[in-house]
Steps between C-alpha positions, in 0.01 A plus 500: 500500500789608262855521617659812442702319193239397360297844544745655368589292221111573416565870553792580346410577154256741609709647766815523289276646232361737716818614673693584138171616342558795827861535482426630131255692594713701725682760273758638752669147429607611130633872620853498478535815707365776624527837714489840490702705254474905402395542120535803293193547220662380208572770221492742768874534639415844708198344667492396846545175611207267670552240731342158353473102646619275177464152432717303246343229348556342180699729367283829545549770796164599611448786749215600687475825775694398783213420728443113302759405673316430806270328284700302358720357804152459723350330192780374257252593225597677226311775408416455099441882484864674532549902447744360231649214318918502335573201286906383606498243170764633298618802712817617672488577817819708628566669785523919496681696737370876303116481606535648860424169699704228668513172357308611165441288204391566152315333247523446136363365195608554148168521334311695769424836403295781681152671334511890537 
């Protein structure tokens, strides 16, 4: 009946369509990284620190209990319902050496302030 040029000149609007239409769908695609870091509460220096999985994306860190990681490498979904949510526009991030762990970093931004 129809070659496979031709078929395929007949589906490929559809099936190009289709294809991109899924690769958007499939969030994982826009994380720039993720893993699993340790995370102190903020405002809290003396409190104890709590294993977390991030995920960097667009310029937010958001961290969930360490067990989404399994999650999200059998799924590469992300989860839209994180433990937490830090906003990177506009902060430094520097490494610290004083907080008791190995490779530690801290982050800042000017116009952040804590409620008491």
């Amino acid at each position: 009946m129809f070659s496979s040029a031709s078929r395929n000149s007949l589906l490929s609007p559809w099936s190009s369509m289709e294809q991109s239409d899924t690769e958007a769908l499939d969030i994982s695609t826009k994380v720039q990284i993720h893993g699993v870091l340790w995370k102190r509460p903020f405002g809290r220096p003396s409190a104890k620190w709590s294993r977390r999985f991030f995920i960097i994306k667009d310029s937010f860190l958001l961290y969930y209990a360490e067990n989404e990681k399994r999650n999200f490498e059998a799924n590469r979904c992300l989860n839209i319902h994180p433990k937490g949510v830090i906003p990177l526009g506009g902060c430094v991030v520097s490494a610290s050496e004083n907080l008791g762990m190995p490779f530690a970093i801290e982050i800042h931004l000017e116009d952040f302030c804590v409620r008491k």
